[in-house]
LONUVO-532224 format. One record per residue (C-alpha): residue number from 1; residue in three letters; x, y, z. Coordinates in nm, 4 decimals, always signed. Layout:
% residues N
[NUM, 'ALA', [X, Y, Z]] ...
This chain:
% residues 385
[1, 'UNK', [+1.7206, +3.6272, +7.8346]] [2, 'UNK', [+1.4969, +3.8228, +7.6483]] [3, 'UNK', [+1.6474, +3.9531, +7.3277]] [4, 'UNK', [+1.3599, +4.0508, +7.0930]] [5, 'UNK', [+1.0394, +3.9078, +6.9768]] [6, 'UNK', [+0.6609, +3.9483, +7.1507]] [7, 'UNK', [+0.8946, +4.1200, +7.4747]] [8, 'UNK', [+0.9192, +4.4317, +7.2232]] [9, 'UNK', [+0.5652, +4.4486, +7.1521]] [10, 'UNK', [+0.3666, +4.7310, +7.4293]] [11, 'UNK', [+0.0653, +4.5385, +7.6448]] [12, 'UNK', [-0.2505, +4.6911, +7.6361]] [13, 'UNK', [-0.3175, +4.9188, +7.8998]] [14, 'UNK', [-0.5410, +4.7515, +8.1540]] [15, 'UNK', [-0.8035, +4.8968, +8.4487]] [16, 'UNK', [-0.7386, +5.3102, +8.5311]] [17, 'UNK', [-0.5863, +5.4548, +8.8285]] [18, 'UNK', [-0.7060, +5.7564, +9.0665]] [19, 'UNK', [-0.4304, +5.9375, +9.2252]] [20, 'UNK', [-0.1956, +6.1917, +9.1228]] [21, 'UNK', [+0.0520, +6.3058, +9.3510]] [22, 'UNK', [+0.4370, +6.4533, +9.3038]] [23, 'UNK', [+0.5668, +6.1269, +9.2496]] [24, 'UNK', [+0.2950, +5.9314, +9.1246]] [25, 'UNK', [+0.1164, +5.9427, +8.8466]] [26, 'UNK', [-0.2175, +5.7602, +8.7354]] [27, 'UNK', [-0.5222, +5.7910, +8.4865]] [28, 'UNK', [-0.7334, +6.0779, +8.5106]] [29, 'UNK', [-1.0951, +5.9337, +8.5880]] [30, 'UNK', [-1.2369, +6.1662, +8.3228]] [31, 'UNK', [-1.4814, +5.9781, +8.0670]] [32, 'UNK', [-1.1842, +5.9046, +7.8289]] [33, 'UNK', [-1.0775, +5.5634, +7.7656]] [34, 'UNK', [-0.8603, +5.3729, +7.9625]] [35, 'UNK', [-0.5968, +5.3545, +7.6782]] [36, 'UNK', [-0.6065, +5.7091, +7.5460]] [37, 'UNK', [-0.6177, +5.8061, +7.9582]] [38, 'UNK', [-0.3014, +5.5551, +7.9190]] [39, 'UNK', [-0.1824, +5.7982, +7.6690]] [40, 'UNK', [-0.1940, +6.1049, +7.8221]] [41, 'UNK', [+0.0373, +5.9525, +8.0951]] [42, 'UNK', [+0.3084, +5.8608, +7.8818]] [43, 'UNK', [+0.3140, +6.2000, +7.6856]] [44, 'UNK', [+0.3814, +6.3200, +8.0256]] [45, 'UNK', [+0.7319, +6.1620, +8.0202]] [46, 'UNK', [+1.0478, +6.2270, +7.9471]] [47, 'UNK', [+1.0808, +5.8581, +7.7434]] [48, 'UNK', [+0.8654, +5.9038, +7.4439]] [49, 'UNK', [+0.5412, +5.7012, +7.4051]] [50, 'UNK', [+0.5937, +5.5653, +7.0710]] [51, 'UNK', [+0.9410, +5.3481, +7.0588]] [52, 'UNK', [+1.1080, +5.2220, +6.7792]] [53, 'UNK', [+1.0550, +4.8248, +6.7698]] [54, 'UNK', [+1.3799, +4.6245, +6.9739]] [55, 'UNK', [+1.4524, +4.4888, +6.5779]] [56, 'UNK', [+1.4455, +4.8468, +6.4786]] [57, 'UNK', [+1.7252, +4.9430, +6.6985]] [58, 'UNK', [+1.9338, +4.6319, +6.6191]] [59, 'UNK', [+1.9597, +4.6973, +6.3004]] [60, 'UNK', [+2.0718, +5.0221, +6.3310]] [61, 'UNK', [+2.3857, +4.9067, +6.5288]] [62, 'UNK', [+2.6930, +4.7740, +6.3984]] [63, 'UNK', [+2.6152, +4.3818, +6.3641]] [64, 'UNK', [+3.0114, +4.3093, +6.5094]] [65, 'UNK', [+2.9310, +4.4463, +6.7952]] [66, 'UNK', [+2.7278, +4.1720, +6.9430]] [67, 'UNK', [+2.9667, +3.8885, +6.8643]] [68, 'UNK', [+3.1789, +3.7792, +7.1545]] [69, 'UNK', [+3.5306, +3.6579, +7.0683]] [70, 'UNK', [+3.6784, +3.4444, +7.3147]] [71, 'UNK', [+4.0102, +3.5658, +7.2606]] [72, 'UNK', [+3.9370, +3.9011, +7.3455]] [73, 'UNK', [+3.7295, +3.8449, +7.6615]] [74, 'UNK', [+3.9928, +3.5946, +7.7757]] [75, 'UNK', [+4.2545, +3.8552, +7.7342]] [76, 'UNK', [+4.0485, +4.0704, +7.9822]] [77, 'UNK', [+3.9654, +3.8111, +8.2119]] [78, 'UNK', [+4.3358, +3.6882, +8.2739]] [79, 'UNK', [+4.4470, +4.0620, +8.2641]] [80, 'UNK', [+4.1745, +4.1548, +8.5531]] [81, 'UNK', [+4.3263, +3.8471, +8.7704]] [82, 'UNK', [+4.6674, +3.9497, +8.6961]] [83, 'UNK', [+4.6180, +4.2987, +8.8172]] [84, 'UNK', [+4.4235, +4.1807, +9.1525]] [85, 'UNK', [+4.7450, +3.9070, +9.2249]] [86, 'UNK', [+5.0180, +4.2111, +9.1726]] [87, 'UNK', [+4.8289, +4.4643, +9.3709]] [88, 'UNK', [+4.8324, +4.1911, +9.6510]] [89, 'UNK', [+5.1652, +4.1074, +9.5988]] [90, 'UNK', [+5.2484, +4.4722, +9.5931]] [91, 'UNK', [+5.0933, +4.5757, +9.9354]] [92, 'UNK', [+5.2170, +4.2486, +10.0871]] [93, 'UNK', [+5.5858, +4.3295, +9.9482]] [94, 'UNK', [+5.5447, +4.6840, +10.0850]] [95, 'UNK', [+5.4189, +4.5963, +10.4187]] [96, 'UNK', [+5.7047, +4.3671, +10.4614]] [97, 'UNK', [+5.9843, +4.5280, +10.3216]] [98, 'UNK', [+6.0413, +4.7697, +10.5598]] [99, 'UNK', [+6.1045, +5.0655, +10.3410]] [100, 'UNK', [+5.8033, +5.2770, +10.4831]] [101, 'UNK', [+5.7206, +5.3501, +10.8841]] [102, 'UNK', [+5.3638, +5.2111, +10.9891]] [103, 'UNK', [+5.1726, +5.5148, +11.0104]] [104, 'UNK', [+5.2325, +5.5608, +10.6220]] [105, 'UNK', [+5.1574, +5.2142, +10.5604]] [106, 'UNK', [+4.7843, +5.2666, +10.7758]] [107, 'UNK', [+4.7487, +5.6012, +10.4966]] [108, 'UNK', [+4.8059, +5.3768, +10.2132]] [109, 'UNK', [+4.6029, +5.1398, +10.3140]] [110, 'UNK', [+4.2635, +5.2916, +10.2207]] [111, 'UNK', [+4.3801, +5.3505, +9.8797]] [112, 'UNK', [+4.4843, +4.9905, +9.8615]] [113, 'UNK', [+4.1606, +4.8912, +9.9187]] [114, 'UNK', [+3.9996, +5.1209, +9.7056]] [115, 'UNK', [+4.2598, +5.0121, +9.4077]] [116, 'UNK', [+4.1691, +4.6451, +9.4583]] [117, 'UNK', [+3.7844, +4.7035, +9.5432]] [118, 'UNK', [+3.7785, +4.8583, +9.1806]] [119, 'UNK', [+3.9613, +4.5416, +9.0456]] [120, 'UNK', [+3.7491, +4.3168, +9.2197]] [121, 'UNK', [+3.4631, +4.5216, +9.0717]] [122, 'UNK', [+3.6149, +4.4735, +8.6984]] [123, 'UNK', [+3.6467, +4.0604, +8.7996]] [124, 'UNK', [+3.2654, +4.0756, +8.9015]] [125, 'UNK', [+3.1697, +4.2272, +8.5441]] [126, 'UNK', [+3.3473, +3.9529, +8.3526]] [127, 'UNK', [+3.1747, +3.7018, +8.5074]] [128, 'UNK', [+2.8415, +3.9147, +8.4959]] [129, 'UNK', [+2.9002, +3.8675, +8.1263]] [130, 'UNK', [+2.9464, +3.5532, +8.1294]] [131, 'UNK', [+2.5685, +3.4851, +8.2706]] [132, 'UNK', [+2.5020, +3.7049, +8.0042]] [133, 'UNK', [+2.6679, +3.4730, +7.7494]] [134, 'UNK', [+2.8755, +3.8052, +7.6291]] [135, 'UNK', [+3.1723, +3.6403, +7.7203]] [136, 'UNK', [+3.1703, +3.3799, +7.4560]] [137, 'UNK', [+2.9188, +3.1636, +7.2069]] [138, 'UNK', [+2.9483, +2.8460, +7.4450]] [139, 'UNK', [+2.7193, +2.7729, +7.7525]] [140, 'UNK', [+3.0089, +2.5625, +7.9115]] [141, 'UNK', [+3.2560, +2.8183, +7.8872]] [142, 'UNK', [+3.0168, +3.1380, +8.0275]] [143, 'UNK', [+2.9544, +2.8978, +8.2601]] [144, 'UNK', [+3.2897, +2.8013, +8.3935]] [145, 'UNK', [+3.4591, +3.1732, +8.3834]] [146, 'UNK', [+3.1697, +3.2822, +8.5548]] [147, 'UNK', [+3.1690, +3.0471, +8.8558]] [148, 'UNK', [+3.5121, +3.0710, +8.9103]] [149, 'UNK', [+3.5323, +3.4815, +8.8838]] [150, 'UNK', [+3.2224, +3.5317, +9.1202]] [151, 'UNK', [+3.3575, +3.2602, +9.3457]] [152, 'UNK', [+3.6136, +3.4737, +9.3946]] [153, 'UNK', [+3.3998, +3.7577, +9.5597]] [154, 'UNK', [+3.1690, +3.5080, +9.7527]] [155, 'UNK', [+2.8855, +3.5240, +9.5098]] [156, 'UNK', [+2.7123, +3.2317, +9.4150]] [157, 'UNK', [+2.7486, +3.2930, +9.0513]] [158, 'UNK', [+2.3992, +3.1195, +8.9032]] [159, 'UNK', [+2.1967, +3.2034, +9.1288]] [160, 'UNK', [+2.3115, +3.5607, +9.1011]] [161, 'UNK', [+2.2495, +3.4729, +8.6928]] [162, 'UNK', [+1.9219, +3.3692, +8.7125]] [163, 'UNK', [+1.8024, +3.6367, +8.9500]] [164, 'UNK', [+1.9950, +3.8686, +8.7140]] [165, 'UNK', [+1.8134, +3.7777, +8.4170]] [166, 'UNK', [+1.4740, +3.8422, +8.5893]] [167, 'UNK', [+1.5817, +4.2026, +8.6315]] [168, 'UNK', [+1.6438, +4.2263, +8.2813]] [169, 'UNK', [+1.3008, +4.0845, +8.1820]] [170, 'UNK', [+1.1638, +4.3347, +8.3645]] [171, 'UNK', [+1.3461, +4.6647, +8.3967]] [172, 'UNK', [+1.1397, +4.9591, +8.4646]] [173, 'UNK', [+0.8501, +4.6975, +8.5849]] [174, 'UNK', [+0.7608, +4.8336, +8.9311]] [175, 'UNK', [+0.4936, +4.5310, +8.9542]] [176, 'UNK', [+0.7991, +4.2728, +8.8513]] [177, 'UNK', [+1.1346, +4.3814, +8.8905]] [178, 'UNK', [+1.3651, +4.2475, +9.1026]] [179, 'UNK', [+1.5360, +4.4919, +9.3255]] [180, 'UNK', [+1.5481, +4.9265, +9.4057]] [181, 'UNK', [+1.1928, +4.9002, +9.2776]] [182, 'UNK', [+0.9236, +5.1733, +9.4532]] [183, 'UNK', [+0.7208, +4.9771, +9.7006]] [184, 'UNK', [+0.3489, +5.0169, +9.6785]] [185, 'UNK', [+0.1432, +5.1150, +9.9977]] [186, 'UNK', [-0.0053, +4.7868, +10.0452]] [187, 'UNK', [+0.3077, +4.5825, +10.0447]] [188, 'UNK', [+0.5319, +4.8067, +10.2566]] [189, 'UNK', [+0.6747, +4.6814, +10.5666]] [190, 'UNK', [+0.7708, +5.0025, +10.6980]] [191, 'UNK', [+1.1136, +4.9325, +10.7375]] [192, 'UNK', [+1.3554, +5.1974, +10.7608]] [193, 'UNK', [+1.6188, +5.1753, +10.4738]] [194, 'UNK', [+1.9956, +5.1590, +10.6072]] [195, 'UNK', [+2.1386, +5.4586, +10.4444]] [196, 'UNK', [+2.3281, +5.4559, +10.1701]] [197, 'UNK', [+2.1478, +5.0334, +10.1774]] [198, 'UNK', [+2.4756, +5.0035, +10.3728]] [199, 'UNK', [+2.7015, +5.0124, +10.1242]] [200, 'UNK', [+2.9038, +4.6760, +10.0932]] [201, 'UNK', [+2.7088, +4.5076, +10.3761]] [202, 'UNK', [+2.4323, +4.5907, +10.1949]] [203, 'UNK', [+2.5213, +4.3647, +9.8563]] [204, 'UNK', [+2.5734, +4.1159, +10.0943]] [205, 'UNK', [+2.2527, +4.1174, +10.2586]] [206, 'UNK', [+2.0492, +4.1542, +9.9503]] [207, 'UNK', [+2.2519, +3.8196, +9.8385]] [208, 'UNK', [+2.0895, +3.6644, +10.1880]] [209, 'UNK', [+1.7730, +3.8304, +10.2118]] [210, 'UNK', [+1.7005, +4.0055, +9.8790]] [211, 'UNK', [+1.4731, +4.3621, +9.8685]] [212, 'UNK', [+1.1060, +4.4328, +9.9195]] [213, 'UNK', [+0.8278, +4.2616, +9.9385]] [214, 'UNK', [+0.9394, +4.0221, +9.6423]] [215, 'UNK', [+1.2629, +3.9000, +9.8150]] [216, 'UNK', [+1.5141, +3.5998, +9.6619]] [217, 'UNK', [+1.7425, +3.4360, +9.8722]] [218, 'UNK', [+2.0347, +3.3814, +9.6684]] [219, 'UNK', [+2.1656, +3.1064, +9.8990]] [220, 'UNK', [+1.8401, +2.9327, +9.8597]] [221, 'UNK', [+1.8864, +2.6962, +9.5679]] [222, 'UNK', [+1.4764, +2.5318, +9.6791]] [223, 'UNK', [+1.3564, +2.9162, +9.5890]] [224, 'UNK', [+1.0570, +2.9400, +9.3683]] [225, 'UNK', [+1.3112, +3.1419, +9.0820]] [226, 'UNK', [+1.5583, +2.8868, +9.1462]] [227, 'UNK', [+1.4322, +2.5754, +9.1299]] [228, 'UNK', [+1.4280, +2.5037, +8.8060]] [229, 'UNK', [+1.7784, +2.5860, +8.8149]] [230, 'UNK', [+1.8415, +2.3853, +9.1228]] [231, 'UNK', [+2.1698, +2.1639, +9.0291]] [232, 'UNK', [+2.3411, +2.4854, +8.8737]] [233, 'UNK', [+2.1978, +2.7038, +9.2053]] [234, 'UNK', [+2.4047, +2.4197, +9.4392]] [235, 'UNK', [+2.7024, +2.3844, +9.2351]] [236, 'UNK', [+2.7971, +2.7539, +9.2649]] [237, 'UNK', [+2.7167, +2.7134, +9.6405]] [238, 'UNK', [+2.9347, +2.4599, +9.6422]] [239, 'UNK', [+3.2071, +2.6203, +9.5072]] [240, 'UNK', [+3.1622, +2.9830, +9.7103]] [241, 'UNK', [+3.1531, +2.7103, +10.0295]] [242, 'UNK', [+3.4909, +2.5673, +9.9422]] [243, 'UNK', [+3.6361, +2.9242, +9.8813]] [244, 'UNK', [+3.5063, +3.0204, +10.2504]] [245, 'UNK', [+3.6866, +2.7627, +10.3699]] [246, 'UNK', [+4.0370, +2.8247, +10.1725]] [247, 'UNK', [+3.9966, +3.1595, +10.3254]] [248, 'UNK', [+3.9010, +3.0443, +10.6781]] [249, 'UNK', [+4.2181, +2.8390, +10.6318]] [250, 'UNK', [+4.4314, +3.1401, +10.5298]] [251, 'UNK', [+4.2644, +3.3453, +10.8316]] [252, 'UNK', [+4.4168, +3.0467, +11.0587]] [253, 'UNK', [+4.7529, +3.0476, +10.9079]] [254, 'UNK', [+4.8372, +3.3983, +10.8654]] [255, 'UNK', [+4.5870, +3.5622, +11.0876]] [256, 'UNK', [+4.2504, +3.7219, +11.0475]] [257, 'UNK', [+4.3910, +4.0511, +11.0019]] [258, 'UNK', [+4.5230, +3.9974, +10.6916]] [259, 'UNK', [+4.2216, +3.8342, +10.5550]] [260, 'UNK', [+4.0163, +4.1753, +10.6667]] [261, 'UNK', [+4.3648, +4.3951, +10.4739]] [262, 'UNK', [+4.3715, +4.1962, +10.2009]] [263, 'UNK', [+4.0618, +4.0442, +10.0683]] [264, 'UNK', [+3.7634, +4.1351, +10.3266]] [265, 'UNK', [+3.7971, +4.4966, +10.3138]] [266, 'UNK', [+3.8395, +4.5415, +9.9146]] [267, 'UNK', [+3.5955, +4.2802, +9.8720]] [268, 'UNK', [+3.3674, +4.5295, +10.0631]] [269, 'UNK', [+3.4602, +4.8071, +9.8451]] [270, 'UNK', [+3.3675, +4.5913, +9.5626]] [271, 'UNK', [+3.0567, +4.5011, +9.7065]] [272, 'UNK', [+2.9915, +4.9227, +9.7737]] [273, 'UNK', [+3.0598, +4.9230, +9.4054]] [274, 'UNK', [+2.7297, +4.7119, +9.3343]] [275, 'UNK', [+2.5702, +4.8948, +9.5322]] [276, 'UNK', [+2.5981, +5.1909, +9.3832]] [277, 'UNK', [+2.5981, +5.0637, +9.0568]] [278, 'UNK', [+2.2689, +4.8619, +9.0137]] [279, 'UNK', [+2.0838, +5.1588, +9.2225]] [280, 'UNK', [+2.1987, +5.4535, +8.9992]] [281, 'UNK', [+2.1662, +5.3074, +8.6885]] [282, 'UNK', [+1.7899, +5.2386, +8.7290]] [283, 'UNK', [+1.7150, +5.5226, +8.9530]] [284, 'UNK', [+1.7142, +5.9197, +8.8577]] [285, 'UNK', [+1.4692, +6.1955, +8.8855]] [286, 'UNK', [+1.2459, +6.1760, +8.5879]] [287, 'UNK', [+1.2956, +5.8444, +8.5083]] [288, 'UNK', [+1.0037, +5.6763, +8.5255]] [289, 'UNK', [+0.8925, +5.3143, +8.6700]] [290, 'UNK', [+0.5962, +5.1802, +8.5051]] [291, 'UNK', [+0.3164, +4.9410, +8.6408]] [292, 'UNK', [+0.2656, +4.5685, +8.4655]] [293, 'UNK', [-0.0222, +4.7540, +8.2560]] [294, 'UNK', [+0.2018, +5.0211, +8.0637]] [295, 'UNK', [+0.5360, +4.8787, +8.0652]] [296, 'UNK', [+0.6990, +4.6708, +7.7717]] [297, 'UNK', [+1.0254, +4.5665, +7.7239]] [298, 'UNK', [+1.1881, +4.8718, +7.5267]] [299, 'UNK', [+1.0284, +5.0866, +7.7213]] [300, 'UNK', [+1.1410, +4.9829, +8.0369]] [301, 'UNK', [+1.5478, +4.9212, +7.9192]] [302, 'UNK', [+1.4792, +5.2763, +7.8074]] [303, 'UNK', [+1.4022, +5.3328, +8.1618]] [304, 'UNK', [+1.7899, +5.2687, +8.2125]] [305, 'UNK', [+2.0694, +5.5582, +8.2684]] [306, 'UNK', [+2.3955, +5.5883, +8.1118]] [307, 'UNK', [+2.6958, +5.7308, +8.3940]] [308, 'UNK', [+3.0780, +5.7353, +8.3602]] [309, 'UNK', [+3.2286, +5.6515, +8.6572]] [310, 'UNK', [+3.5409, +5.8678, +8.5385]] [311, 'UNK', [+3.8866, +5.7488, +8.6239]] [312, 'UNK', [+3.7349, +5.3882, +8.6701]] [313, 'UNK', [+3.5127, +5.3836, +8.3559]] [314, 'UNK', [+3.7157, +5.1650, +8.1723]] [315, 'UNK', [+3.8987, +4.9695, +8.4952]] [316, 'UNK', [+3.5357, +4.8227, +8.5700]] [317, 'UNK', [+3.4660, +4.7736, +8.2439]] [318, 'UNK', [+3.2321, +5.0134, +8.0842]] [319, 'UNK', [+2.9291, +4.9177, +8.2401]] [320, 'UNK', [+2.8326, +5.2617, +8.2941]] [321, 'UNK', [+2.7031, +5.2719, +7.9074]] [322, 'UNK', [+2.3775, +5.0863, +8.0968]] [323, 'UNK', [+2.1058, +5.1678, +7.8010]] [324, 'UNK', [+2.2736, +4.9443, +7.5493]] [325, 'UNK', [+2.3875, +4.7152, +7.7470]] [326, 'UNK', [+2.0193, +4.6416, +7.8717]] [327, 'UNK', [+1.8680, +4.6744, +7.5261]] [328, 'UNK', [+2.0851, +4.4248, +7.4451]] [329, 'UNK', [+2.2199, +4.2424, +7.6976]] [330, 'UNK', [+2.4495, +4.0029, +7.5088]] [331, 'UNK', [+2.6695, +4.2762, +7.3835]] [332, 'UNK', [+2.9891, +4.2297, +7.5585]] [333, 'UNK', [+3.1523, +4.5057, +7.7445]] [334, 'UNK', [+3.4553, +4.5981, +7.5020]] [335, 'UNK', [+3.2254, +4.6966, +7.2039]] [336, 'UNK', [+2.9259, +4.9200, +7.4606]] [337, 'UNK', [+3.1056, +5.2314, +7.3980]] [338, 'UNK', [+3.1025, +5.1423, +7.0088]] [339, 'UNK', [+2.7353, +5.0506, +7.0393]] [340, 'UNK', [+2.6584, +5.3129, +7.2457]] [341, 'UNK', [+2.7955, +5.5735, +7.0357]] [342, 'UNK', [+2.5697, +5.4783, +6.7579]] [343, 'UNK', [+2.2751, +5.4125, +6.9416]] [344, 'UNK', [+2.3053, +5.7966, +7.0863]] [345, 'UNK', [+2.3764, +5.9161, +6.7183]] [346, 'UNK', [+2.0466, +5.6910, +6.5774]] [347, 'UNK', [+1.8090, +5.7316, +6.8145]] [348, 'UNK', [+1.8679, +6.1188, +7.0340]] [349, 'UNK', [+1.5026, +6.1069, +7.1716]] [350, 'UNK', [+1.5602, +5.8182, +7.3528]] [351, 'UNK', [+1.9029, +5.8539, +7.5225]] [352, 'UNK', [+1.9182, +5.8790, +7.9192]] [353, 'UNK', [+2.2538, +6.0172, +8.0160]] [354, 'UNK', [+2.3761, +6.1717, +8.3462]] [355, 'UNK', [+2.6971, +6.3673, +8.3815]] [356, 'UNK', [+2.7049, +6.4537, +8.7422]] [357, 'UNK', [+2.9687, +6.2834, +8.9526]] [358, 'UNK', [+2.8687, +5.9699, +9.1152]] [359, 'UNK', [+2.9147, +5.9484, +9.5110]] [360, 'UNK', [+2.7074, +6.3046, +9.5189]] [361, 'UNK', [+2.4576, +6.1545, +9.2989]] [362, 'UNK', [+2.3864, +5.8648, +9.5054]] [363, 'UNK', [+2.3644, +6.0798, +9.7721]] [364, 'UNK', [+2.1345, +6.2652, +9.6069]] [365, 'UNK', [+1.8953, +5.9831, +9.4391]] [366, 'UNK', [+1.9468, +5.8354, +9.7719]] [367, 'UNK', [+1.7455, +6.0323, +9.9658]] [368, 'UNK', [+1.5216, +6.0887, +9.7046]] [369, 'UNK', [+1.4128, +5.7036, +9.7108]] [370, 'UNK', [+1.4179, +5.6705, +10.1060]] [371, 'UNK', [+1.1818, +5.9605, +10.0668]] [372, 'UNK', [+0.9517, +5.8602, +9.7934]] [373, 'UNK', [+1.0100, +5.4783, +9.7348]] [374, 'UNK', [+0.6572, +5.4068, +9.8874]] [375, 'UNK', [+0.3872, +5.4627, +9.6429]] [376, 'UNK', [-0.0147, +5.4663, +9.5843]] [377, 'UNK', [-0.1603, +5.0921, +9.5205]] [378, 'UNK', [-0.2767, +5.2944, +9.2125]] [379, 'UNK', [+0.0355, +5.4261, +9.1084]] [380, 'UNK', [+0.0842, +5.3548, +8.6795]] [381, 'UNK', [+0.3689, +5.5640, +8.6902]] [382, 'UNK', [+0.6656, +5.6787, +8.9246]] [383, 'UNK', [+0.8729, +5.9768, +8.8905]] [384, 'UNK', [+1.1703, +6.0561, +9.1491]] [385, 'UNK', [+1.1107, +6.4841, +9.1768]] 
């Protein structure tokens, strides 16, 4: 994970571009050089050119606030599993009981879903910090709470982890990044995206196939990003394997419908959740993606944008404040609103924030991307208009 150190430093500008277009933007062949033509591209943007160092920003921020306590993230992790087993037992008791005629069990079933698909969501963040190591100061510990909480949702937790980290290393980084990044002209397959990515299917197939031209196949512990990590990679497997088959098991005792009611469809949900999530967070007009040459690390996190997801801001875990929580990453969840609150106070030039409601702005950003996702080989820097 990168925290701080030579990652906060900017890399020189290298080569020039030669295109300009209304999403692209690139170095002005003029007679200037290449780094004040480098310049001249970043004064075009809404993130300003010269950042504050990482250390800088740190120190303006309340030290407590990146200290885990294992107390408190225990006391969320139990109380997310507690509220997914009574909302089950809930709609099960309800179904059964008698008290309501089918057709208003059928109209209160989408709301179930959606209910538990936002729980399962706030069970996926717990682990996620636990690959952060924002759940607690010990490796064996992250570890264990975060296999067993994305077991749960049929992701293989470290590969997910180590995949995860590369995005962080690289946000903003349209030469490195690891997902939703725009796709330059030379390495587009022209396929058609699935709108909307498909929604839940869509999480699941990235887990399979991964995005773009620099796809990871999260089921693939032999995979050049995962081999190093190979053991971990096949114990989560392992573990999302034996889940399959308690579930398979519970398919053949009490019938597949009930699976699909109770755990397939708001695992779905959940899985729509990411989705939207990890695509509007890192994608909004005027936010700009950066090629290898001008990006560094604050300046792509800075590249991140802050959403509340209103009544479910604090259900999933407030991982809508998405600037802080990439600047640093091993904040954990229940001091970014603290953190973030400071940072916005510190440092007003550099917030991102969006206020618009979420399903219309993926919509929107949506078809933005499918629109303008494939860019110039000599692209530096790409602005959704």
């Amino acid at each position: 994970m990168v925290e701080g150190g030579d990652q906060n430093a900017a890399k020189e500008p290298e080569g020039a571009a030669s295109t300009y277009d209304a999403v692209g933007l690139a170095a002005n062949p003029s007679g200037t050089s290449d780094a004040d033509e480098n310049d001249a591209l970043l004064d075009k943007l809404s993130i300003p050119r010269n950042l504050p160092s990482l250390v800088n920003i740190k120190r303006a921020l309340p030290q407590h606030v990146f200290d885990p306590h294992v107390s408190t993230s225990m006391y969320y992790a139990f109380k997310d599993f507690v509220l997914v087993a009574a909302t089950f037992l809930l709609a099960e008791w309800t179904w059964s009981s008698g008290l309501l005629p089918t057709s208003a069990l059928l109209l209160l079933l989408p709301l179930y879903w959606l209910l538990q698909g936002t729980f399962f969501t706030a069970v996926f963040v717990v682990g996620h910090d636990a690959g952060h190591s924002s759940f607690s100061h010990y490796d064996w510990l992250n570890d264990v709470v975060g296999n067993v909480f994305h077991t749960f949702l049929l992701c293989p937790y470290y590969c997910w982890k180590v995949s995860h980290r590369h995005h962080h290393k690289n946000t903003g980084n349209m030469d490195k990044d690891e997902v939703y990044y725009p796709i330059r002209k030379r390495d587009d397959s022209g396929i058609i995206t699935i709108p909307g990515f498909g929604l839940g299917m869509g999480w699941f197939a990235y887990l399979m196939v991964g995005y773009g031209p620099r796809p990871v196949n999260h089921f693939n512990p032999m995979h050049p990003m995962l081999k190093r990590h190979a053991v971990a990679c096949i114990l989560s497997l392992a573990l999302v394997a034996a889940w399959a088959a308690v579930l398979w098991q519970y398919a053949l005792t009490y019938g597949f419908l009930k699976l699909f009611v109770h755990f397939i469809a708001p695992d779905l949900v959940f899985a729509s959740y990411m989705v939207i999530i990890t695509f509007l967070h890192h994608t909004e007009e005027e936010i700009p993606w950066y090629d290898d040459s001008l990006w560094n690390y604050v300046r792509g996190q800075l590249s991140s944008v802050d959403r509340n997801y209103g009544w479910c801001h604090g259900i999933i875990h407030n991982i809508g404040t998405h600037q802080i929580h990439h600047l640093f990453s091993k904040v954990p969840h229940y001091h970014l609103e603290e953190a973030t609150a400071v940072f916005r106070n510190k440092f007003p030039l550099l917030v991102q924030t969006r206020g618009d409601r979420i399903l219309p702005a993926f919509c929107r950003m949506f078809s933005k991307y499918a629109s303008q996702k494939v860019i110039d080989d000599s692209t530096k820097v790409h602005l959704y208009k």
